[in-house]
C-alpha angles and dihedrals in degrees: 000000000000120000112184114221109351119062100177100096119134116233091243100069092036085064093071093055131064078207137347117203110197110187134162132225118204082235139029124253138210101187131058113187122171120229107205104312099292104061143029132209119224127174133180121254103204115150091213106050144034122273144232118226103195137190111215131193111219113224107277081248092077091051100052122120099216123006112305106192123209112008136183105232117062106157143068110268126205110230106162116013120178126163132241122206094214129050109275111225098164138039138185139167116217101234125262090358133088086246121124128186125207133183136166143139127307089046144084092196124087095215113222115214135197118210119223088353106192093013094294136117105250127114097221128187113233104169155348147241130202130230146180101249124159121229082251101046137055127212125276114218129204125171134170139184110289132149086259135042115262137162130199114216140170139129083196132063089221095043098055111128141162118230130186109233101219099055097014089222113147110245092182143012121198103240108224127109107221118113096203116150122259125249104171144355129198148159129245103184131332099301107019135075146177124227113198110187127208091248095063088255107135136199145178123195138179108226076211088071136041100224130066126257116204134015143179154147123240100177110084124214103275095065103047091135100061145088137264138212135160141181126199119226115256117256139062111263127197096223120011133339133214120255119200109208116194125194126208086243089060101259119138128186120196107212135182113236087231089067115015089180101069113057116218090213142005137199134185098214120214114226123151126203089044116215120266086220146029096216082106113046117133146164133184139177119227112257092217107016102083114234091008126142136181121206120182128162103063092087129351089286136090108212133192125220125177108217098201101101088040122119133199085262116102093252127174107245137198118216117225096225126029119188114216090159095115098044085042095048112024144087130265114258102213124300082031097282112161120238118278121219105247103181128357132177145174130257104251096236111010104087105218103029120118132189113205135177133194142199090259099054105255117144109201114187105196135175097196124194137249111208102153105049127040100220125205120216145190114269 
């Protein structure tokens, strides 16, 4: 077991982990981006200063193939490091290329970023783009592989658009007229993408064609106050792919793209300590576990269900893996308040292993057991 910077973990809690990584940023971090399989990129996201993005090489442990051992590196280390003037509260790399995107409140640009320009290790910003955000809102990024780069942005239904990056000139706008907020945006394949807004309304549209193809609501009457947010599952289907919705009650809804208005399966999830706000909510599918998925944001947990026994009926569900390692291991905030997770994701090709951040800073890497369900996966 190697645990990075804090030794202090009962035995108890090691048991339920092959290993469990705690490190600290100097600063928290709401976005967790891989870059290739061997680095992340984190970055603050204080209103009042300026704030780091960082590239960080994961111990050479994470990315073995089979069990190493001992190894010399056990830290982060910082390997490209640039500044934003504004909070960065998402964060995305344009694929197969050195390009980062960046977006948050208190500014109308998308910044676009280039990683180790002139073979140096500085994260340096080299343009804008501009892009429809509320003074209450901040702007959502997507971005998949093209042969040039492009970025679809929006904190608005009606204001999506799709921009290429070299000459920011807008190639396609998404033609509806709600301004819902927008909760998530995300590709399904190369052309087409799925807008999932706060308020549980749902759309996919194909940037070929200027309507939209497909729409839907998964939030049923009842939960017309909360918030949305939804993750497509990783991979390009021929047909028709699954979408996981999750609700800042806790409630999460599995859909086919092809309706979005009949959910497959539903869950009513269990959390205690609810968040006092929804700034954070999150869900993800595993990359590699079939059926898997990952939800933080609704306590100070993230906590892992496997869909696969779930129905269309509104069903209480236990998750197989709960992660407690930030309030366990973390610091107060204030008041004695415990950390909230503020961002988690999956390793893109190790099938357990799980990256989390919290409000205090802390970074905890964790490959976490499954000793009641033998689960299949995709090879």
């Amino acid at each position: 077991m190697d645990v990075g910077v804090n030794q202090s973990v009962s035995p108890t809690v090691l048991l339920r982990y092959k290993d469990l990584h705690d490190f600290e940023l100097q600063d928290p971090t709401r976005v967790i981006e891989w870059i290739g399989d061997k680095s992340i990129c984190v970055a603050g996201y204080d209103s009042c200063k300026r704030n780091e993005i960082l590239q960080l090489l994961v111990p050479q442990r994470l990315n073995a193939k089979q069990n190493q051992g001992l190894c010399p590196e056990r830290d982060l280390k910082v390997e490209h490091g640039g500044f934003s003037d504004y909070p960065v509260y998402s964060l995305i790399r344009i694929p197969d290329s050195n390009l980062l995107l960046t977006s948050g409140p208190g500014t109308d640009k998308v910044q676009v970023w280039q990683i180790g320009a002139e073979d140096n290790d500085v994260i340096k910003p080299v343009s804008t783009v501009t892009s429809e955000a509320g003074s209450e809102m901040w702007t959502k990024l997507a971005t998949t592989a093209s042969t040039s780069p492009r970025v679809l942005h929006g904190s608005q239904a009606n204001g999506v658009q799709l921009t290429e990056i070299e000459s920011s000139k807008p190639i396609y706008t998404l033609g509806v007229t709600s301004s819902d907020a927008i909760g998530t945006l995300s590709f399904l394949d190369c052309n087409t993408f799925h807008l999932c807004c706060v308020n549980g309304r749902q759309y996919i549209a194909d940037v070929r064609q200027p309507q939209v193809c497909a729409e839907g609501c998964v939030a049923p009457a009842s939960l017309s106050s909360v918030q949305w947010c939804a993750a497509v599952k990783p991979g390009l289907p021929e047909t028709s792919c699954h979408i996981a919705s999750l609700s800042s009650e806790g409630h999460v809804t599995v859909t086919d793209s092809r309706d979005l208005s009949e959910p497959l399966k539903c869950a009513k999830l269990k959390f205690s300590d609810p968040a006092p706000t929804n700034h954070f909510l999150c869900v993800r599918w595993a990359p590699v576990l079939d059926n898997c998925i990952s939800v933080s944001g609704l306590d100070g947990t993230v906590q892992i269900y496997d869909t696969q026994s779930w129905d269309a009926t509104l069903q209480a569900q236990d998750a197989v893996f709960i992660h407690k390692g930030h309030s366990v291991l973390g610091t107060c905030n204030g008041a004695g308040s415990l950390p909230r997770i503020t961002a988690h994701a999956w390793h893109p090709w190790k099938e357990r292993i799980v990256l989390s951040a919290a409000t205090d800073g802390s970074f905890h890497v964790w490959d976490w057991t499954d000793s009641q369900t033998k689960r299949q996966h995709n090879s």
